[in-house]
C-alpha positions as a Python dict, from the first residue, in 0.01 Angstrom:
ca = {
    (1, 'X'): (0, 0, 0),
    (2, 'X'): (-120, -67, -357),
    (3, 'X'): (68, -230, -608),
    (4, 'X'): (242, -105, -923),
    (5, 'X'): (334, -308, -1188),
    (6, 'X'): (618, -352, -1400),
    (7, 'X'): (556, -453, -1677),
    (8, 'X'): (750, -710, -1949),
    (9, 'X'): (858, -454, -2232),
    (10, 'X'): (1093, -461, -2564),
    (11, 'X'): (1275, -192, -2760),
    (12, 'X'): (948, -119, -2960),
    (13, 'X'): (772, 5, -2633),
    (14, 'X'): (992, 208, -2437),
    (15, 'X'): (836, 544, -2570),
    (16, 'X'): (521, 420, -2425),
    (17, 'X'): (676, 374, -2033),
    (18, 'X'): (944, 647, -2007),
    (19, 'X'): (962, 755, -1641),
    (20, 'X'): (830, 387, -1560),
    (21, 'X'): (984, 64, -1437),
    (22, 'X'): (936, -175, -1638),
    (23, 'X'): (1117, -536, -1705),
    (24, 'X'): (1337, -640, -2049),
    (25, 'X'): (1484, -1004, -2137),
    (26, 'X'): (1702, -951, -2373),
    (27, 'X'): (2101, -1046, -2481),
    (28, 'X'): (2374, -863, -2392),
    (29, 'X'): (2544, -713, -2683),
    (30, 'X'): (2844, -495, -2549),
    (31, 'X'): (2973, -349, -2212),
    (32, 'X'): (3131, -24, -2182),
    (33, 'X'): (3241, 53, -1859),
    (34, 'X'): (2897, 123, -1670),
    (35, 'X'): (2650, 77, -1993),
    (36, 'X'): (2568, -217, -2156),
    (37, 'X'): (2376, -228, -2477),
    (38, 'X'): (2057, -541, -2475),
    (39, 'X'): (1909, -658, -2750),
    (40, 'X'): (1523, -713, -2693),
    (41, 'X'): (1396, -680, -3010),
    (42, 'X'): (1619, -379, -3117),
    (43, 'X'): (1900, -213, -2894),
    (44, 'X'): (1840, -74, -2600),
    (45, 'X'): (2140, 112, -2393),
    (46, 'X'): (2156, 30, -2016),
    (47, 'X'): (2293, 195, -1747),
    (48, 'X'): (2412, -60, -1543),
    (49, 'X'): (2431, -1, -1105),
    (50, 'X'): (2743, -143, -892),
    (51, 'X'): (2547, -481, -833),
    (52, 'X'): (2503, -601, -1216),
    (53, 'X'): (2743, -855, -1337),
    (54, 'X'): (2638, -915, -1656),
    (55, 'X'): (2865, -1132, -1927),
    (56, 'X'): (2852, -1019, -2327),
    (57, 'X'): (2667, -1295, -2538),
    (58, 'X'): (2469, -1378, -2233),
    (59, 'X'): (2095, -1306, -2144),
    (60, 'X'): (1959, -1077, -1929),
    (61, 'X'): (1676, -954, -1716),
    (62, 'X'): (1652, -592, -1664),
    (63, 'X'): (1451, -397, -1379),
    (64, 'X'): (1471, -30, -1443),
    (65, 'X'): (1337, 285, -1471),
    (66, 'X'): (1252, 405, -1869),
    (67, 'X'): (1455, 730, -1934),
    (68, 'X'): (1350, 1031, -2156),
    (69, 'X'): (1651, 951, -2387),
    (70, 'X'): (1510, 591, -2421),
    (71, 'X'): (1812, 465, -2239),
    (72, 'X'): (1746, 217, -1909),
    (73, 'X'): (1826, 307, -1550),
    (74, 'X'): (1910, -23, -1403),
    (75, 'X'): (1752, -77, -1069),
    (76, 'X'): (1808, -510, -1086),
    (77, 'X'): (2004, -711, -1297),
    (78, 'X'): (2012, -1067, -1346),
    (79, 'X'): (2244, -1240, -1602),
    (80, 'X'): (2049, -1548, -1748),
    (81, 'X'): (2333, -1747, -1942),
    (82, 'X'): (2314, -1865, -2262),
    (83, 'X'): (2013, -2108, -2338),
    (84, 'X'): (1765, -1832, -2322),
    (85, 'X'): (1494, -1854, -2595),
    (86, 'X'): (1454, -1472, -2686),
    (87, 'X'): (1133, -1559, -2933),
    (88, 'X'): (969, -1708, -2599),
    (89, 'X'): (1035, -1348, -2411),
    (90, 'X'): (955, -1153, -2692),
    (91, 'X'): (619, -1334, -2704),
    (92, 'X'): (525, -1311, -2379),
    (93, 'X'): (608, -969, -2405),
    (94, 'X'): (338, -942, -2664),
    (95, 'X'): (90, -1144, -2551),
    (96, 'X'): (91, -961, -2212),
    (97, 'X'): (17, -613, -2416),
    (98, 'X'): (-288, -808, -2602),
    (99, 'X'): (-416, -942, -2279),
    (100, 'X'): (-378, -622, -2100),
    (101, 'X'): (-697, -696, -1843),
    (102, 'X'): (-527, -1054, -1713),
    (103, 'X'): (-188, -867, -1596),
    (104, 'X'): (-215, -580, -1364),
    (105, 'X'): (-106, -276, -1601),
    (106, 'X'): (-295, 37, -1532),
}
């Protein structure tokens, strides 16, 4: 089987993966019922599964699938806690896109 990647993504390039899964670090900013809104370098809405127990004001990673409206289809969740350095994230976020031939994008 070959492998897919997921790559590390922020707000700024989810037009680029829609219909791809993909991985955000971001904080939580609000829960509503079975959404949650992250902030990874500009709000991104979240449709959270059964399993994710994520707290507001915390961190987050995301594994999901990119939807047409933008939104996230949760497939993983993982709630980080508070002493997560966002800047860090963000960067390797970018650095990752720069240095596309060192991670396995397609």
């Amino acid at each position: 089987m070959e492998a897919v990647a997921t790559p590390r993504i922020t707000c700024a390039y989810l037009n680029s993966y829609v219909g791809r899964n993909v991985i955000i670090v971001g904080k939580v900013i609000q829960l509503r019922g079975e959404e949650a809104i992250i902030d990874a370098d500009g709000n991104i809405t979240a449709h959270l599964n059964r399993d994710a127990h994520l707290l507001a004001g915390n961190g987050a990673q995301i594994i999901g699938k990119v939807n047409p409206d933008l939104s996230i289809k949760v497939l993983s969740s993982l709630d980080l806690g508070t002493g997560v350095d966002y800047n860090l994230a963000n960067t390797v976020v970018e650095i990752s896109h720069q240095h596309r031939d060192i991670f396995a994008y397609d």
